[in-house]
C-alpha beads as a LAMMPS data file, in Angstrom:
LAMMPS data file: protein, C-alpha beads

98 atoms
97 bonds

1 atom types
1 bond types

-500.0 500.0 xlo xhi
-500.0 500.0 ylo yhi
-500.0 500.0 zlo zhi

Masses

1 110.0

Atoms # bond

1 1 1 313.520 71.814 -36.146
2 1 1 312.295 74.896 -34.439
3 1 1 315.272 76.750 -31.987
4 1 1 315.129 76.529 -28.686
5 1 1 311.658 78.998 -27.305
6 1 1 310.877 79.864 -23.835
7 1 1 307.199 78.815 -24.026
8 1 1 304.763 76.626 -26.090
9 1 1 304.017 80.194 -27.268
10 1 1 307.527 81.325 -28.744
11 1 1 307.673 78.282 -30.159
12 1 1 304.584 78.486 -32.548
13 1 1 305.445 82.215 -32.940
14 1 1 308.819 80.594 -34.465
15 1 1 307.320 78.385 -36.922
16 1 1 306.756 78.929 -40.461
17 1 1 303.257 80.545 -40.949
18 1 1 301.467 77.110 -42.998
19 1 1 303.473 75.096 -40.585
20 1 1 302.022 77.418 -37.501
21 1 1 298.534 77.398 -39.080
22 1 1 298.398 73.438 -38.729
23 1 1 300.014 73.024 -35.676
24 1 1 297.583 75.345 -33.905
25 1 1 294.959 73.800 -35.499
26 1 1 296.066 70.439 -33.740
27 1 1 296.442 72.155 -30.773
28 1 1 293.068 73.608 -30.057
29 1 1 291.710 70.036 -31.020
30 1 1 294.552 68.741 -27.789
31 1 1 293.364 71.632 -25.950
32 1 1 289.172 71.272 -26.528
33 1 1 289.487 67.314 -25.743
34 1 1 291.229 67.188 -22.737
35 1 1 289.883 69.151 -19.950
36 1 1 292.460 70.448 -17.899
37 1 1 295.389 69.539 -19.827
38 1 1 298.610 71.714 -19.299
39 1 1 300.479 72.761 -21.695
40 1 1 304.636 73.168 -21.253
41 1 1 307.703 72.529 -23.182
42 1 1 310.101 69.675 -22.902
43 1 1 312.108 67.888 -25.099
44 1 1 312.023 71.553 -26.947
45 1 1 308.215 70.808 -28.038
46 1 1 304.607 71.909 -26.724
47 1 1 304.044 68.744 -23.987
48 1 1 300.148 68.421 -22.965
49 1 1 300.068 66.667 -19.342
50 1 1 297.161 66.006 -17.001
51 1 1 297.663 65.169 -13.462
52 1 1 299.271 61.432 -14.436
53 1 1 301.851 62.654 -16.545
54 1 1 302.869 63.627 -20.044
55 1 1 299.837 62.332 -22.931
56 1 1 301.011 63.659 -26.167
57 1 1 303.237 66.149 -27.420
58 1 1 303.518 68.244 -31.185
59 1 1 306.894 68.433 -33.400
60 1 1 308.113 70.326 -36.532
61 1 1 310.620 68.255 -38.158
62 1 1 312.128 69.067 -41.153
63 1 1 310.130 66.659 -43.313
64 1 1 307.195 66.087 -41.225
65 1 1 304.768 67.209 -38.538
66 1 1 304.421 64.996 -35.497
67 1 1 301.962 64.287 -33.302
68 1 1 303.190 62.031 -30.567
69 1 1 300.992 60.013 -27.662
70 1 1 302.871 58.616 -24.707
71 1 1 300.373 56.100 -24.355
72 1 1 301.340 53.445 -27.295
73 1 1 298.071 51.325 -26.880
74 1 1 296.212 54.910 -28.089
75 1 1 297.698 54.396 -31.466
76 1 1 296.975 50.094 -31.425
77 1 1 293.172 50.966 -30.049
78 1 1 292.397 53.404 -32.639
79 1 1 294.378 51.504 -35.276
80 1 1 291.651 51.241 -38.095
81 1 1 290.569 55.015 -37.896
82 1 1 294.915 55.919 -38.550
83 1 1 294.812 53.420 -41.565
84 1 1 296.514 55.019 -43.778
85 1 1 298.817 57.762 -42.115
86 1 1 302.335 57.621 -41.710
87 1 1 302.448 56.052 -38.058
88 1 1 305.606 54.795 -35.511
89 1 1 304.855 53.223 -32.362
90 1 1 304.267 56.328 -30.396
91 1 1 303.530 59.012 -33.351
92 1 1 300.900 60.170 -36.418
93 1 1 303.449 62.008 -38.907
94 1 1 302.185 64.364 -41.891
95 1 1 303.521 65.883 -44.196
96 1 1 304.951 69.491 -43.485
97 1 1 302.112 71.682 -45.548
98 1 1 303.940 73.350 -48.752

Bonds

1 1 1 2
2 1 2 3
3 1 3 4
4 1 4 5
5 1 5 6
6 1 6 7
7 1 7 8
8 1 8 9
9 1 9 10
10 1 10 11
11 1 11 12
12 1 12 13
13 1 13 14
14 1 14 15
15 1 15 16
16 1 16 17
17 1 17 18
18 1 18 19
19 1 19 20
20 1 20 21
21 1 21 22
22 1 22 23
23 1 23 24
24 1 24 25
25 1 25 26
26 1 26 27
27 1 27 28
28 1 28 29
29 1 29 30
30 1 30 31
31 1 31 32
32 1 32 33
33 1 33 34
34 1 34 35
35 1 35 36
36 1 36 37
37 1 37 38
38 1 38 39
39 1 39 40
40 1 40 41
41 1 41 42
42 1 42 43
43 1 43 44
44 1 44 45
45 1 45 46
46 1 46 47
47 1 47 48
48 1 48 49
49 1 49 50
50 1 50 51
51 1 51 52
52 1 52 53
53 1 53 54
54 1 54 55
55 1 55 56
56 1 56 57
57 1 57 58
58 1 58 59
59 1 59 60
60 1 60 61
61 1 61 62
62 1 62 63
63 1 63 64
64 1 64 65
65 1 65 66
66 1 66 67
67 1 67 68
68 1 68 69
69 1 69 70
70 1 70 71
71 1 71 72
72 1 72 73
73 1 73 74
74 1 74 75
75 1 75 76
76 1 76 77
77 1 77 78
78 1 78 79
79 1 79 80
80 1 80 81
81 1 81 82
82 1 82 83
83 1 83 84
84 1 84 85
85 1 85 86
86 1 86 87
87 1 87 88
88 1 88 89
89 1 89 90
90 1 90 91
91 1 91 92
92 1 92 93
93 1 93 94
94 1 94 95
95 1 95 96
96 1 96 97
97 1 97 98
């Protein structure tokens, strides 16, 4: 779990540095495929929301990284490409990079 940060930015800046690396990395993907996507924190993670709402969210856990979609039928409609990963009904989980 990463402490409480003031902005999306504070709160990569208080990551591990493989952890940041990765997250980043999944960020600039969030950021380069949805135009005009806003980034802010809530629930204490880097939210991505276009003008309907809320679409995904990142999270450090302690065992995992997390990237979560607030749309679950995302996750059923790409089901065969995620075959494979470590998915709930709302998240893709990795591993947290040694």
């Amino acid at each position: 779990m990463i402490p409480r940060a003031a902005s999306p930015d504070d709160w990569f800046a208080a990551l591990p540095p493989n952890v940041r690396t990765e997250l980043r990395a999944l960020r600039a993907v969030i950021l380069e495929t949805l135009p005009g996507v806003r980034e802010t924190l809530a629930y204490g993670m880097p939210t991505y929301a276009n003008a309907h709402g809320v679409v995904c969210a990142l999270s450090a856990q302690r065992r995992y990284l997390a990237f979560y979609v607030m749309d679950a039928d995302v996750l059923l409609d790409h089901a065969e490409a995620l075959r494979g990963f470590d998915c709930g009904k709302t998240c893709v989980r990795f591993s947290r990079p040694g």
